[in-house]
C-alpha positions as MATLAB code, in Angstrom:
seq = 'XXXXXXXXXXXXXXXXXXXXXXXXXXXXXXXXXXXXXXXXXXXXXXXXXXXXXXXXXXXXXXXXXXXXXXXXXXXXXXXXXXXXXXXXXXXXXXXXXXXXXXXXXXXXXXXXXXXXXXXXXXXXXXXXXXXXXXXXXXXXXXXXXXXXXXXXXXXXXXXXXXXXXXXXXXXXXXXXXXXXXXXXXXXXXXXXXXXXXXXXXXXXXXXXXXXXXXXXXXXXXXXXXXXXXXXXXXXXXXXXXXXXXXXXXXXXXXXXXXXXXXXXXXXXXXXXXXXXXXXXXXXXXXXXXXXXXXXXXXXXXXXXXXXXXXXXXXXXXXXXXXXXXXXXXXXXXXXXXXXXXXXXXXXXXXXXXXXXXXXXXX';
ca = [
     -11.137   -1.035   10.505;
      -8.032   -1.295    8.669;
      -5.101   -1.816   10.834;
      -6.662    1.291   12.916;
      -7.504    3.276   10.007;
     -11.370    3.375   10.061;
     -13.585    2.026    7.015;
     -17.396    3.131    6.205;
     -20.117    2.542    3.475;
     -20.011    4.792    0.847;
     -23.249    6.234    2.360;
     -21.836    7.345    5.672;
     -19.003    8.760    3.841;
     -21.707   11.005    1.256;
     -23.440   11.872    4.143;
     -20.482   13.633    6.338;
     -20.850   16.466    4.235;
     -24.222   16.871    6.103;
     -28.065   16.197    5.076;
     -29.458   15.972    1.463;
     -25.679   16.664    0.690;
     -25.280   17.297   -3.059;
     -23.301   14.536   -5.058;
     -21.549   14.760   -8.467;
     -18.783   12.007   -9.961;
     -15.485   12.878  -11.955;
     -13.228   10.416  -13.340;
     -12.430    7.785  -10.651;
     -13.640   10.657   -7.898;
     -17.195   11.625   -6.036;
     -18.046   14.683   -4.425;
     -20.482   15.704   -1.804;
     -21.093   18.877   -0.665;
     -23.572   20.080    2.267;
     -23.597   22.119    5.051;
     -20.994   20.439    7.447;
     -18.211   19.547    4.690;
     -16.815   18.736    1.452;
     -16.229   15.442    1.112;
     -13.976   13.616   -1.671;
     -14.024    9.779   -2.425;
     -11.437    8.639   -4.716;
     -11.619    5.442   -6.313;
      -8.629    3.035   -5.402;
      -5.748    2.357   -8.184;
      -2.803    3.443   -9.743;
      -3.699    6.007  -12.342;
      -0.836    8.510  -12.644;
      -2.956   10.344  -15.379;
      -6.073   10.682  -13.128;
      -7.330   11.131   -9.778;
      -5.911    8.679   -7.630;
      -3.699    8.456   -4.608;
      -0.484    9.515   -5.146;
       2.045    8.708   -2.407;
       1.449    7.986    1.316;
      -0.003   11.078    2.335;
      -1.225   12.549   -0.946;
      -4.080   12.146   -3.061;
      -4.567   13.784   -6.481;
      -7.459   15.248   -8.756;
      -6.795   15.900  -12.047;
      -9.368   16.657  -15.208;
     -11.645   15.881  -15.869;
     -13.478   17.491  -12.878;
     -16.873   18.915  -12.046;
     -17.420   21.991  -13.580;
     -19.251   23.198   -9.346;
     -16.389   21.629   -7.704;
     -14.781   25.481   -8.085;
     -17.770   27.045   -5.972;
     -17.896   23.907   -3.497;
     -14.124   24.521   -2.543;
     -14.712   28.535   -2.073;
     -17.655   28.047   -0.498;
     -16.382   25.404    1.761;
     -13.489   28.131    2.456;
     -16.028   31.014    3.023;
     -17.621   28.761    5.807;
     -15.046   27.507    6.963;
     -15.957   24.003    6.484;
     -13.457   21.199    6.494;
     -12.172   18.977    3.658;
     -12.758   15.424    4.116;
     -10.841   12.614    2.083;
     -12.196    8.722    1.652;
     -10.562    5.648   -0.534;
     -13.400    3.697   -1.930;
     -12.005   -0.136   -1.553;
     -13.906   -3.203   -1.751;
     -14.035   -3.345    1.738;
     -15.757    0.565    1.859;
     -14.409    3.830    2.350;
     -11.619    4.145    4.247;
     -10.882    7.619    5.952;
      -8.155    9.611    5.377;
      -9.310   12.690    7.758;
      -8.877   16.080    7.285;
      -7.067   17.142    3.925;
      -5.186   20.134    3.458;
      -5.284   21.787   -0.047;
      -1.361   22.013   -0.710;
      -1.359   22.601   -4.715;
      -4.482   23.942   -6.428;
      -4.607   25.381  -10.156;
      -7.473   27.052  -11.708;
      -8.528   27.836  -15.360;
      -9.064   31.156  -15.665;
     -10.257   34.142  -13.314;
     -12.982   36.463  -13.426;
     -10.596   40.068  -13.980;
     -13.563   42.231  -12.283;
     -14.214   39.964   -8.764;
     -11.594   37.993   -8.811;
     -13.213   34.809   -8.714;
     -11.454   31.752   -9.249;
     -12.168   29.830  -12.618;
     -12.693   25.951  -13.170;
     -10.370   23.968  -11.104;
      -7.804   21.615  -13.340;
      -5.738   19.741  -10.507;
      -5.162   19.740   -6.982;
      -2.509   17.702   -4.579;
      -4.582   17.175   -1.116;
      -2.554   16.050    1.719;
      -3.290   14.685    5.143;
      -0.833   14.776    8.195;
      -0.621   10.770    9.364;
       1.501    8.754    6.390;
      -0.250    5.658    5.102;
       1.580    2.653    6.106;
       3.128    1.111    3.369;
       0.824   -2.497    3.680;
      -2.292   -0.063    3.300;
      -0.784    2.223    0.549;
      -0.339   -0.928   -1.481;
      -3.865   -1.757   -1.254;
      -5.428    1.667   -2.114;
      -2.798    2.243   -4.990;
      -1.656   -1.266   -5.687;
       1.511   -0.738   -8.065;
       1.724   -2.728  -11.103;
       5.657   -4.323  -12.332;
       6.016   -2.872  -15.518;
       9.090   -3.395  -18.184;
      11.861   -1.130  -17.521;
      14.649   -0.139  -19.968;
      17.941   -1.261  -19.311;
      21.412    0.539  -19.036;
      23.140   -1.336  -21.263;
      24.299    2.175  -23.032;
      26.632    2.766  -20.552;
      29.376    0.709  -22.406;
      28.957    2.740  -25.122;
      29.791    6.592  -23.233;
      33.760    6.184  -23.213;
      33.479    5.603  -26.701;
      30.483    7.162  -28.598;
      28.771    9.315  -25.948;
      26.269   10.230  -29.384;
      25.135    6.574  -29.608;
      24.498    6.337  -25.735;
      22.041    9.166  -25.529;
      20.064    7.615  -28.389;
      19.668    4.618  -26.850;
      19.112    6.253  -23.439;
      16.431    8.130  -24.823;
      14.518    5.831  -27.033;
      14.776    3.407  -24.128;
      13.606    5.465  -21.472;
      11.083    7.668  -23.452;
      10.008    4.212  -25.041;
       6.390    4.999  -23.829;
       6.247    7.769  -25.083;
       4.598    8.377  -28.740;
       6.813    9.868  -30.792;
       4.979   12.152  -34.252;
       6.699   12.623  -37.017;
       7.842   15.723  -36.087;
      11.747   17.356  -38.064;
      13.691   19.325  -35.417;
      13.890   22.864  -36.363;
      16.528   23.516  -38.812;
      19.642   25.496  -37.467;
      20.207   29.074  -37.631;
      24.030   28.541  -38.195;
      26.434   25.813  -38.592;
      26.581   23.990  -34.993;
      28.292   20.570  -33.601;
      26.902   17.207  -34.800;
      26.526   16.208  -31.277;
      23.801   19.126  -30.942;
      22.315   18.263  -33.998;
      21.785   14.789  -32.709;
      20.627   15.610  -29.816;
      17.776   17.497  -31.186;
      16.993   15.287  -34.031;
      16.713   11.776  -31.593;
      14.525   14.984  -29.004;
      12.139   15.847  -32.094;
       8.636   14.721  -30.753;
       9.756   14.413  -27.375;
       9.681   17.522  -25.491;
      10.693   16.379  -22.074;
      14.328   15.442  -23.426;
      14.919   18.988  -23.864;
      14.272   19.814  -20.424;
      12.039   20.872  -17.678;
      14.282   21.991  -14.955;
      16.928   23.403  -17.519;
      16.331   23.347  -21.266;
      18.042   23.466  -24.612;
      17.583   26.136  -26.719;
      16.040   26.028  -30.211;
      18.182   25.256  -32.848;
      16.822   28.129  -35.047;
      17.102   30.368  -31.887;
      21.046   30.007  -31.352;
      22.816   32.541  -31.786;
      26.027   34.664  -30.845;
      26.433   36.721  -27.945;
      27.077   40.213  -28.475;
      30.789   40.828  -28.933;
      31.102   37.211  -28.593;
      32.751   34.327  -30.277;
      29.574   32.182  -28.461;
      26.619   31.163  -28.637;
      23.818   30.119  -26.020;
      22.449   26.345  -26.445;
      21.058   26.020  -23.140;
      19.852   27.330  -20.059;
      18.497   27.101  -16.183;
      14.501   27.392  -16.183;
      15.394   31.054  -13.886;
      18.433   32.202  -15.971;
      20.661   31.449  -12.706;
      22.911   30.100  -15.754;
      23.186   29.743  -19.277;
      25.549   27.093  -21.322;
      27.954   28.229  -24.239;
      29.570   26.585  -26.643;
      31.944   27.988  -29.646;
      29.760   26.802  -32.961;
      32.865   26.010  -35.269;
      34.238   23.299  -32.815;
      33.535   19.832  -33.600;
      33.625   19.091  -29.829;
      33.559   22.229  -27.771;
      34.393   23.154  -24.106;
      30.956   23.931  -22.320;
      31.216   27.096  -20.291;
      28.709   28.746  -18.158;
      27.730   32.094  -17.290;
      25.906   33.370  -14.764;
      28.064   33.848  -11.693;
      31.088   36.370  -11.469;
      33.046   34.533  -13.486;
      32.808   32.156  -16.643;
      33.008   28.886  -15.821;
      34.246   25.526  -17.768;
      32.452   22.522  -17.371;
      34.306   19.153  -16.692;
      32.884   17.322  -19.868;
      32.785   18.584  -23.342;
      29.358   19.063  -25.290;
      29.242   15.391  -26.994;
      29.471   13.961  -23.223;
      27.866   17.154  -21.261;
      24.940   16.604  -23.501;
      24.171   12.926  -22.137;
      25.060   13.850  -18.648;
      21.785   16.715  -19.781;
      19.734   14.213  -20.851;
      19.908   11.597  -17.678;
      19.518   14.792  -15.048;
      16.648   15.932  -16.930;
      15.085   12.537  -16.689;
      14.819   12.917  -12.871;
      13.074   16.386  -13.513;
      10.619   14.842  -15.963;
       9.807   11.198  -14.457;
       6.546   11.292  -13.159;
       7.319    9.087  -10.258;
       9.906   10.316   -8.111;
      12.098   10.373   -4.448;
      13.882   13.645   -3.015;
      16.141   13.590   -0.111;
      18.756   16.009    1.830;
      21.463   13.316    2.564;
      25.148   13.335    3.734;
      27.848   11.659    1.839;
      28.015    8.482    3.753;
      24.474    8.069    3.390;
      24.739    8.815   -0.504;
      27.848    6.542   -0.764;
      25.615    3.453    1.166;
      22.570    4.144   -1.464;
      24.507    4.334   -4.239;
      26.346    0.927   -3.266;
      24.536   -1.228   -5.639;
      23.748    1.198   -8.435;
      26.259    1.777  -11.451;
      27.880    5.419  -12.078;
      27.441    7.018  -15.088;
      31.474    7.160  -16.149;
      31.831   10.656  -16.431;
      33.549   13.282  -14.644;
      30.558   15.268  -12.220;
      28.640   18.263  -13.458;
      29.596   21.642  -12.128;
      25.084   22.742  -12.085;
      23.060   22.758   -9.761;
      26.171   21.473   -7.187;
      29.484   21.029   -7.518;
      30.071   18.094   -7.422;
      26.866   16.693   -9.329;
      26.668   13.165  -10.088;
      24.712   10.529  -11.687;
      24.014    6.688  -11.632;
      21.212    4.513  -13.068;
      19.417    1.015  -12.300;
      16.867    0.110  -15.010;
      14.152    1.841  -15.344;
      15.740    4.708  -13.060;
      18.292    7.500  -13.003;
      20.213    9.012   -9.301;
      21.611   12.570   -8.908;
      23.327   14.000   -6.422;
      24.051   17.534   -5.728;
      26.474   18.895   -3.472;
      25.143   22.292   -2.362;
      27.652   22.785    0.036;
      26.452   23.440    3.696;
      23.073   22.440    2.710;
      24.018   19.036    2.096;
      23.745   16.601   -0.603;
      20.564   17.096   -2.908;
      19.562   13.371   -3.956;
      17.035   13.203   -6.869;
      15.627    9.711   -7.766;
      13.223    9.514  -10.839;
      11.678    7.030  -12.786;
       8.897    6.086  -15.347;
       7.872    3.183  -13.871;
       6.379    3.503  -10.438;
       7.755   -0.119   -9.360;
      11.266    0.487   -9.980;
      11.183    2.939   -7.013;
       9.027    0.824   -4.974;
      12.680   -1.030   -3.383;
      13.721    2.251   -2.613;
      10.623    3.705   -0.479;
      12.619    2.448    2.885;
      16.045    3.297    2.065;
      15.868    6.694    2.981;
      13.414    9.196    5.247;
      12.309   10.688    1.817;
      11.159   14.118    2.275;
       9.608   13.543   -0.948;
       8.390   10.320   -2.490;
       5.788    8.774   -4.874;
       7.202    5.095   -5.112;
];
């Protein structure tokens, strides 16, 4: 036993699935399969890129996987079986329970039965939280380098040379191929230009959430004087900008009337970049706060000195810590919207008990 959470050789963990259960090994993960369950053992570790556990209540498979694993989980379904999760630790297996199959995505699907094709990833969840003591031991969290904010002196006075060194610093693990933006379509802003060129090989700094639009797809709106260089991933808005500017107004349409963003496109576009690091960190913290909460978290963290974006609240703003990036959205009745993100799991390891995360993978 592990502070109550019960521990058992591998063997009695195989052989919940039943007798002469059938076995097979992924990438950090075993299977068994018999006639009282499907059981899954995942290795312990950090391994963001694999099957590992992922926050306290969340493990996660990811390819590569066993090619039967597809029929195991529909015929565990069929039956009715349950779904049984295990951390292998050097002390044995300790038992998770009963997981839930919250996120599941398949490769391909049979267009004449319907059948599912080879499973690629899955998020399995179980309802009791791991405490924090025990999540540390079955996904110990390395301290890695983080990149510093020291780019902030340089917004009031070349917001261009602060996004560079934002993103080289925080994409800094990312490989970068020599890869030439896309030439434009039409004559548009330097500060576009540079965001795409210091983007080239990088394809999270355009966006996940929103997104910037190719340079060789700009172009004018009909009847327009304006051209479309961004947008929301649903097309709840889209970002204009007049081309012959050197510095234009950012407007957005959308809603029943055209409206003007605070900052102009040199600044808007580094306000772009640090919100769309939240949406592309792979570790992460969500929470629904009010504003004295927000103001008490955001106490030791340093503002990003620009005025707040209009999308997706009005007011959203932004702060950063190295190695991580804030935003807040007010949504109005629904509260404040508070994003955390980072690429480092252990800078949002001092964070974990801050807040009753809804969300969190710290």
């Amino acid at each position: 036993m592990i502070k109550g959470w019960p521990v058992v050789p591998e063997r009695v963990a195989v052989t919940a699935a039943g007798p002469d259960a059938e076995v097979e090994r992924g990438d950090g993960v075993t299977f068994g399969y018999g006639a009282d369950a499907l059981v899954v053992i995942v290795e312990a570790g950090d391994r963001p890129g694999g099957s590992a556990v992922d926050n306290a209540n969340t493990l996660i498979l990811r390819e590569p996987l066993p090619g039967v694993l597809s029929r195991w989980i529909h015929a565990k379904n069929v039956a009715g079986q349950p779904l049984l999760g295990f951390v292998r630790t050097a002390d044995g297996c300790l038992a998770l329970g009963t997981l839930r199959q919250a996120v599941s995505r398949y490769d391909g699907m049979d267009p004449w039965t319907g059948e599912l094709g080879v499973l690629t990833y899955a998020e399995l969840t179980w309802p009791e939280r791991l405490p924090h003591d025990l999540l540390d031991l079955v996904r110990p969290t390395p301290v890695l380098p983080v990149p510093g904010i020291e780019w902030l002196a340089d917004v009031p006075r070349d917001p261009v040379g602060a996004l560079r060194s934002f993103v080289t610093g925080w994409y800094a693990d990312v490989p970068v191929p020599p890869v030439a933006p896309r030439p434009a379509a039409m004559r548009l802003p330097s500060a576009l230009l540079a965001f795409h060129d210091v983007a080239a090989g990088r394809e999270d700094v355009l966006g996940r959430q929103d997104h910037l639009t190719p340079l060789d797809e700009i172009e004018y709106e009909d009847d327009e004087p304006l051209v479309t260089f961004a947008a929301e991933n649903q097309g709840v808005w889209w970002a204009l900008i007049d081309p012959t500017e050197d510095d234009p107004v950012v407007w957005y349409d959308g809603g029943p009337d055209r409206l003007r963003e605070r900052e102009r496109l040199s600044r808007f576009l580094l306000q772009f970049a640090v919100k769309e690091a939240v949406s592309s960190a792979p570790f992460t913290g969500f929470a629904t706060v009010d504003q004295r909460t927000l103001d008490r978290f955001v106490a030791d963290m340093a503002p990003v000195p620009l005025r707040p974006m209009r999308v997706p609240g009005d007011p959203t703003r932004l702060w950063v810590t190295p190695g991580l990036v804030v935003e807040a959205a007010d949504v109005g009745e629904d509260g404040i919207w508070l994003n955390v993100g980072s690429r480092q799991r252990s800078a949002l390891r001092p964070l974990r008990s801050r807040l009753d995360w809804e969300r969190f993978n710290g």
